[in-house]
N, C-alpha and C positions, 0 to 999 in steps of 0.2 A: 467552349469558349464562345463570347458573343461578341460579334463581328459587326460594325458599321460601318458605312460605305459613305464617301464624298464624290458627287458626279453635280458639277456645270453650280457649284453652287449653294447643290441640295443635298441634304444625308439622308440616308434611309440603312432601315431597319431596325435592328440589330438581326442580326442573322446567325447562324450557325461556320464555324468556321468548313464544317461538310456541304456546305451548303456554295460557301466560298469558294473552293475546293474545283467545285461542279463549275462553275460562271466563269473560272477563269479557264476550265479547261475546252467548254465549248463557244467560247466566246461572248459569253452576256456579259463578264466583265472583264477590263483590258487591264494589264497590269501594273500601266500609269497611275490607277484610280485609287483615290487614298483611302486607304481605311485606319481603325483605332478600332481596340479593346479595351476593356477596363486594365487599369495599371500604367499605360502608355501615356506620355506627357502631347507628342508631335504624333499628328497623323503622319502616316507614313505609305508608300505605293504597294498597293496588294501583292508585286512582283518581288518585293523585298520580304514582306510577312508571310508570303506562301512561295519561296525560290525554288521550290520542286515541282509546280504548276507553271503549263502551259500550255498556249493553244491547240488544238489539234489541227493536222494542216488541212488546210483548203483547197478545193478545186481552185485551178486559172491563178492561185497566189492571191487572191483577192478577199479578205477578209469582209464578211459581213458588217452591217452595223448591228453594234450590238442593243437588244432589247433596254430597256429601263429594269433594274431591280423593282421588285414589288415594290405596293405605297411604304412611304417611311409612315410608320405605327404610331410617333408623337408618344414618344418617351418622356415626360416630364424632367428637363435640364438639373446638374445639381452643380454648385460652383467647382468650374475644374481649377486644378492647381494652377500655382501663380509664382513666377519667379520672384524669390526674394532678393529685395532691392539692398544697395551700398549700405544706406543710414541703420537698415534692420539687422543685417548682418555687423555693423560695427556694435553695433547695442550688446549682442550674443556673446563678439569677443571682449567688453568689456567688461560683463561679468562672469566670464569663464576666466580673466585675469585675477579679478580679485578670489574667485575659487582657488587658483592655485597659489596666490600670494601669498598664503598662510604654510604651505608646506613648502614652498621655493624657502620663504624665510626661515622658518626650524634646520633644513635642510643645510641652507649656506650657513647659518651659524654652526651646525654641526661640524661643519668641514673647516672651522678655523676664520670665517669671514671678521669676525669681531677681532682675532686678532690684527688680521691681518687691516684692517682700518685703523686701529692704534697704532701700529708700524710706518705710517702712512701718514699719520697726522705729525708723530712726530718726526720724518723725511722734512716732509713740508717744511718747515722751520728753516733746514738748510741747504736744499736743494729736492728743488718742485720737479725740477724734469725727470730727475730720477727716480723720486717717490711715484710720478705716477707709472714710469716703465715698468716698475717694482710691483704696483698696485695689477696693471694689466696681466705682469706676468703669476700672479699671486692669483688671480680670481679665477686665470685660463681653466682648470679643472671642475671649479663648481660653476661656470659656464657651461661645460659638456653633461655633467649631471643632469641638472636644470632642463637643459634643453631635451636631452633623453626623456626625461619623465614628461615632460611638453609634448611631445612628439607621440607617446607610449598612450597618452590620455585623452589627445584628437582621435587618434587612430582607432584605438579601441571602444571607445565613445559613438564615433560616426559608421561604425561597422557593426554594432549592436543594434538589437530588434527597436532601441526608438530613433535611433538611424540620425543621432543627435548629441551633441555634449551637453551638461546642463544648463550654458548658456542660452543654446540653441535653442534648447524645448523651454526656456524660460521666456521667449519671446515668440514661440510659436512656428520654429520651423527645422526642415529636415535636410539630408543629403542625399541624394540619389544617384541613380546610372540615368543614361538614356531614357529607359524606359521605365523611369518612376522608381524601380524595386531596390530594394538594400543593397548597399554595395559589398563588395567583397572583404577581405582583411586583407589583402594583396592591393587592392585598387585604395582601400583607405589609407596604406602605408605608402604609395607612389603618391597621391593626395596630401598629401601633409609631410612629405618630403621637400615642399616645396616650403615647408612652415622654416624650415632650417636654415633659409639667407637670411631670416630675422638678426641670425648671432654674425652674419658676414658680416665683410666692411668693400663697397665697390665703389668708385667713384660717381656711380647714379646712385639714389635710393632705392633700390631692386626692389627690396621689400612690400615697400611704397607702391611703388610701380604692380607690381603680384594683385596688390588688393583693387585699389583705384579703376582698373579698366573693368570690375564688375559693375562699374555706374554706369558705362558705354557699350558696354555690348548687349546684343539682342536679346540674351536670354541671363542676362546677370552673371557671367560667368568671371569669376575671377584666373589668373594664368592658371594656377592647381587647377582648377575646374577643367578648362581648355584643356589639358595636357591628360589628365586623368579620365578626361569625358564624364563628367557629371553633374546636375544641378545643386541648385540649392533652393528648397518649394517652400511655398509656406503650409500651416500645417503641421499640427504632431503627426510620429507613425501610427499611432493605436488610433486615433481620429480615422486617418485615412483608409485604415484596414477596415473598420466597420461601415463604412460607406460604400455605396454604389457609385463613380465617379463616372460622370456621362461626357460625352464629347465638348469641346466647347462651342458653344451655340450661341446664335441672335435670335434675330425675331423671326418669324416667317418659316423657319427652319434651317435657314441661313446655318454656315457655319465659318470657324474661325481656323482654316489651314495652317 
């Protein structure tokens, strides 16, 4: 595994994570200091990526300062991932909609929807209030359907090797953990468990609210997101996997913690 390091500004290396290993046990590097691997979205503090490294102790209590890691090498930069925004993500679910609006429809007609809309029209005629408590109470079943197969086709979609529905990969982007990689089929079913207030009914629009705060928060994250711990990057997976992804960088060497 290769290992870069963030100190005062600067990145250097890529290093060896043995190498890593060795700096944080004799003190060249402290466990504040961030570092990143390839996969990794957020630098993150060397004490967190190596927790079974630590200093060795010191005479007097008084730690040394520690050396500089060698020159950074000047790895030529390649675009790191990029949280996918509100408008990109609404795009994704709009044609993962019309994806399933073909089999939601055969589906509900199967289960009786046409009649039940003829039953319905003719209510109307002579009492609306009750044709439509009739109507609600008539659809309840191929609502739970529906939303099952909704549910069964996120989950298993965004927990697959392109880490995506074919919404998603139809506009270029993926789902992740933390640290970039595929998520789970456990963490994709707690993820899209949240998809299921769509069918509530709350005195706020929850639903609403679920999606909307991905336009405000720091890393695009929708509530599912936040509750699940995972992004949404732009980027197919087979793109990603064949690349080298390097830290994110300015000029100078500068980088972007």
């Amino acid at each position: 595994m290769q290992v870069w390091i963030g100190r005062n500004g600067e990145r250097f290396g890529p290093y060896t994570d043995d190498e890593i290993r060795q700096w944080l046990r004799d003190g060249t590097c402290r466990p504040d200091e961030l570092g990143w691997y390839d996969g990794m979205v957020d630098w993150r503090p060397l004490g967190e990526l190596f927790p079974e490294e630590r200093p060795a102790a010191v005479a007097d209590g008084v730690p040394p300062m520690p050396p500089s890691p060698p020159p950074f090498l000047g790895v030529t930069d390649v675009a790191a991932p990029e949280y996918a925004g509100f408008w990109l993500r609404f795009g994704a679910w709009v044609i993962d909609y019309l994806i399933l609006i073909v089999p939601f429809t055969v589906i509900a007609l199967s289960m009786g929807l046409g009649a039940v809309m003829t039953t319905v029209m003719e209510q109307m005629k002579t009492d609306q209030v009750a044709a439509l408590e009739a109507y609600a109470t008539s659809v309840l079943p191929i609502t739970y359907v529906l939303m099952v197969i909704g549910f069964v086709y996120y989950t298993l979609f965004e927990a697959s090797k392109w880490q995506a529905t074919p919404g998603k990969m139809a506009v270029g982007i993926r789902v992740t953990d933390t640290d970039g990689q595929r998520i789970s089929i456990a963490r994709s079913a707690g993820r899209n468990a949240v998809r299921l207030t769509n069918v509530l009914r709350f005195p706020v629009p929850l639903p609403l609210i679920c999606y909307v705060v991905a336009a405000f928060t720091e890393r695009k994250q929708g509530v599912h997101d936040l509750l699940a711990r995972t992004y949404v990057l732009t980027g197919r997976a087979e793109q990603v996997s064949v690349a080298t992804v390097a830290p994110r960088g300015g000029e100078n060497g500068r980088f972007d913690a």
